[in-house]
C-alpha positions in Angstrom: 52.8 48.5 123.7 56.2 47.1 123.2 58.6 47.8 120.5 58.4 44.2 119.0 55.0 44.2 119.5 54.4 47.5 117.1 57.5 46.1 115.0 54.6 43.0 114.8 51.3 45.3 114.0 53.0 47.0 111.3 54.1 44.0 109.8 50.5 42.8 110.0 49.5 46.1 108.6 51.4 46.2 105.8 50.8 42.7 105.0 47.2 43.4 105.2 47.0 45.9 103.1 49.3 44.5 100.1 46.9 41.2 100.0 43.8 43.0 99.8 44.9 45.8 97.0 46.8 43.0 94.9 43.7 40.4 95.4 41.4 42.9 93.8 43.2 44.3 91.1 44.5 41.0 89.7 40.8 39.8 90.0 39.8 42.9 88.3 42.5 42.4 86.0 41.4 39.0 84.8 37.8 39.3 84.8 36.8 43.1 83.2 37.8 44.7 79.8 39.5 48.4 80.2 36.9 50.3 81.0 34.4 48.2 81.8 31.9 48.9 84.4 29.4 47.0 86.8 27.0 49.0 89.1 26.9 47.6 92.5 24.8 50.8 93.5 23.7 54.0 92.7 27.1 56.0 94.2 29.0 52.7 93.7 30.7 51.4 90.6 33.3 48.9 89.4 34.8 50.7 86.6 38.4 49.2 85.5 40.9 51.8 84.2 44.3 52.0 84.5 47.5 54.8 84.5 50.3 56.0 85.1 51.0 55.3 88.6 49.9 58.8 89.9 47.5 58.9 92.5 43.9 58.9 91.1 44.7 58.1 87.9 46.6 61.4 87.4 48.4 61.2 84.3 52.5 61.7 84.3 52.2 64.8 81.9 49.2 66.8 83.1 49.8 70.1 84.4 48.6 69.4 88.0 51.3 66.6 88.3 54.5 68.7 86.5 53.8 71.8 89.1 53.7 69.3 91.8 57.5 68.5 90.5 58.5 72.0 89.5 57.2 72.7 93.0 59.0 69.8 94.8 62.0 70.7 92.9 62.3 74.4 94.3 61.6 73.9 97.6 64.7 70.7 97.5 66.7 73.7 95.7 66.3 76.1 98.1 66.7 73.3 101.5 69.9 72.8 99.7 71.1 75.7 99.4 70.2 77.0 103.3 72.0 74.0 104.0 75.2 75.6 102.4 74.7 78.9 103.8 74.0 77.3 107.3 77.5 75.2 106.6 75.6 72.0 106.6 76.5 71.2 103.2 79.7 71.8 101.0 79.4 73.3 97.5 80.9 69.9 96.0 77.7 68.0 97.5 75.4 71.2 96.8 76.6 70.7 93.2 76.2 66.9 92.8 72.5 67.4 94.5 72.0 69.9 91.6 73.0 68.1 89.0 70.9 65.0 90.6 68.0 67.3 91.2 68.3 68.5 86.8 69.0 64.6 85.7 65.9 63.7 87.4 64.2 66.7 85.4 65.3 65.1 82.4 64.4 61.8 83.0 61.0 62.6 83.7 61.1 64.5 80.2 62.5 61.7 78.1 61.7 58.8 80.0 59.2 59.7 83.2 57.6 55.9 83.4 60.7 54.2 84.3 61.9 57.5 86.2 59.2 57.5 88.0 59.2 54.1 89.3 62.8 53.9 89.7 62.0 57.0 92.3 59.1 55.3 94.1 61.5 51.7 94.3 64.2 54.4 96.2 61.5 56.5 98.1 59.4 53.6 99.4 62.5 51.9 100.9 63.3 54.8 102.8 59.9 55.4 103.9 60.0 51.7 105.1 64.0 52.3 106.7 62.5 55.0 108.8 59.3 53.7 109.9 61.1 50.4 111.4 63.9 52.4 112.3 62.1 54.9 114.3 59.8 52.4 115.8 62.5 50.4 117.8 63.4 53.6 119.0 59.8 54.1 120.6 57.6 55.4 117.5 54.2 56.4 119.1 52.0 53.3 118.3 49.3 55.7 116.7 52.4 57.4 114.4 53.2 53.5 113.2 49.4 52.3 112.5 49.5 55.7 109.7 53.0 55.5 108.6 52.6 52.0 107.7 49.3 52.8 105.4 50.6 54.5 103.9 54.2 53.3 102.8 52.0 49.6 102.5 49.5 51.8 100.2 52.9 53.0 98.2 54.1 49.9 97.7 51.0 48.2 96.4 50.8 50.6 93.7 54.5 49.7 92.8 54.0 46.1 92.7 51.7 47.2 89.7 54.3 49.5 88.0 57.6 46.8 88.6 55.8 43.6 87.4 52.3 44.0 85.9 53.5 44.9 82.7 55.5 41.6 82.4 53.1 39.2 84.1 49.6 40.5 82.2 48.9 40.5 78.7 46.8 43.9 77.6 43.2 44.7 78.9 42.3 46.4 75.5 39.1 45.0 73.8 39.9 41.9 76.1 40.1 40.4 79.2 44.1 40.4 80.0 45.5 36.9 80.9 48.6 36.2 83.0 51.3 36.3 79.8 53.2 33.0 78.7 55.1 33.7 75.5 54.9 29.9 74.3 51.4 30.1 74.4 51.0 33.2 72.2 49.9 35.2 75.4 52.8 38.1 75.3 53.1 40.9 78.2 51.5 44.0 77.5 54.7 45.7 78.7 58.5 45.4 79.4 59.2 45.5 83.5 59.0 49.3 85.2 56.6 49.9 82.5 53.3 48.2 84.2 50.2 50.8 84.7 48.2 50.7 88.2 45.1 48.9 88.1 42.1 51.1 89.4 38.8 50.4 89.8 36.7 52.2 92.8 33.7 54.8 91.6 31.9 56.5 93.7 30.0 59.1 92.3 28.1 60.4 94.8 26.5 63.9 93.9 25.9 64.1 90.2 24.0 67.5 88.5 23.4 68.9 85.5 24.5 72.7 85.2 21.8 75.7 84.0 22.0 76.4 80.6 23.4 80.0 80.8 26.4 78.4 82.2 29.1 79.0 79.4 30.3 75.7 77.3 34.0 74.4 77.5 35.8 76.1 74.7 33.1 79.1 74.2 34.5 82.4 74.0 32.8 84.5 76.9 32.7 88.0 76.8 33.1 90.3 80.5 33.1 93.3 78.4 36.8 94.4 79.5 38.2 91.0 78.8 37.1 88.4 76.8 38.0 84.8 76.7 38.2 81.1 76.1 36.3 79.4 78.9 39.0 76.5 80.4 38.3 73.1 80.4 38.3 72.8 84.8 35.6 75.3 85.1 32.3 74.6 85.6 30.5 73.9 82.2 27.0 73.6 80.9 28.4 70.9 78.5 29.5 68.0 81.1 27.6 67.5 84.4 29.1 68.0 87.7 30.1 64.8 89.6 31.5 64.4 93.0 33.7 62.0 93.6 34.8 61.8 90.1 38.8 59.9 89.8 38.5 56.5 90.1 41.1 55.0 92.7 42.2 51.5 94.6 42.8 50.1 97.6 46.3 51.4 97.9 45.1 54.7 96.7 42.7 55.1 100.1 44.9 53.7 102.3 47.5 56.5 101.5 45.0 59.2 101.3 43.6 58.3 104.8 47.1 57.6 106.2 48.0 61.3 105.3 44.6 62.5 106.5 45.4 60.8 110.0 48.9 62.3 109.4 47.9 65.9 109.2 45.1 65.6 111.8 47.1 63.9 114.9 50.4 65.2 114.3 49.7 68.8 112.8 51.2 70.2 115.7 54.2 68.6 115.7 55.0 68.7 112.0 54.9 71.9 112.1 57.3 72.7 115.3 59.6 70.8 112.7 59.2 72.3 109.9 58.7 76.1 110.7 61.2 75.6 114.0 62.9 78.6 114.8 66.8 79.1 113.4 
């Protein structure tokens, strides 16, 4: 397979995959209320919600997502500074990353919607730089079939987050409608404030847990310790329910795309990443 020709499928790709995830939110969009469901099965489910723009629905402040970023943050910290050590990197430009590194921190403090997108709008660029970079320099064709789900998956979701808050009016005890001002029909957001539209359920195994299973929030007692049992354990007081988030289009396409990721090119991601000094 030629260059052009990959430069072509990845395009188609891409293309593909945009259509499909923007066609079905926008119909979801205008045709169910938040929250709304319609059961096509018995493991499947329309169910409209919205977020964030975290994968999943993940909210921006839940634990899980800030230890992803304090995480993320470290391990930049730390590149950084072997960098400096390895005379890669000056102190001046150490320092600026730094300061970069804490102003992002803030950001996602005071303002983490529009911090977060503005990251994504930077990020998915240079995801798509390097995939059409690094394809006319002979990108294997199974490497650009995964690369471009998922930086097509990426950017679906930020269509939502740049525009939907302008274009749609809010879902709340309504159906939204595309927003015209004149008509009285105002946008349920300003832009880089629009929330992802979700709306795949599948849950496929669903069981109630025994009764001597403790309750969230009952104090449990081990005899040497004793107490508060967490909201993520199992609990007698909510049923267990696999697969639970609700997600998109988008949302599979990247998961699948890192799945494919992991499983073809383990070995060499490794070799890169743990390659001898």
């Amino acid at each position: 397979m030629t260059n052009r020709t990959k430069m072509t499928v990845a395009s188609a790709i891409m293309l593909a995959i945009v259509l499909i995830d923007q066609i079905t939110k926008i119909y979801i969009k205008t045709h169910f209320v938040l929250h709304e469901s319609y059961k096509v099965t018995s493991w499947f489910y329309l169910c409209f919600v919205e977020n964030n723009g975290m994968a999943y629905g993940t909210e921006l402040d839940s634990p899980l997502v800030l230890s992803i970023y304090g995480l993320i943050a470290l391990m930049l910290g730390y590149s950084l500074y072997e960098y400096v050590r390895e005379g890669k990197l000056s102190r001046t430009l150490f320092g600026i990353a730094l300061a970069a590194l804490a102003a992002f921190g803030v950001g996602m403090v005071l303002a983490p919607k529009y911090i977060l997108t503005v990251f994504r709008i930077v990020a998915i660029g240079g995801f798509g730089w390097y995939l059409f970079t690094h394809i006319r320099k002979g990108m294997p064709w199974l490497l650009t079939v995964i690369l471009s789900m998922i930086v097509a998956g990426a950017f679906g979701n930020l269509i939502d987050c740049v525009f939907y808050g302008q274009l749609f009016t809010d879902s709340i005890g309504h159906v939204a409608t595309f927003a015209d001002a004149a008509a009285g029909h105002l946008p349920a957001n300003d832009w880089l404030q629009g929330r992802v539209v979700d709306m795949l359920y599948f849950p496929l195994i669903e069981f109630e847990w025994p009764d001597w299973m403790p309750r969230t929030g009952e104090m449990v007692d081990w005899g040497f310790m004793q107490f508060r049992w967490a909201s993520w354990l199992p609990s007698s007081s909510e049923p267990f329910m696999f697969f639970k988030p609700v997600f998109n289009f988008a949302d599979a396409c990247i998961s699948v795309g890192i799945a494919l990721l992991f499983l073809c090119y383990w070995k060499q991601l490794s070799q890169h990443v743990f390659k001898e000094k």
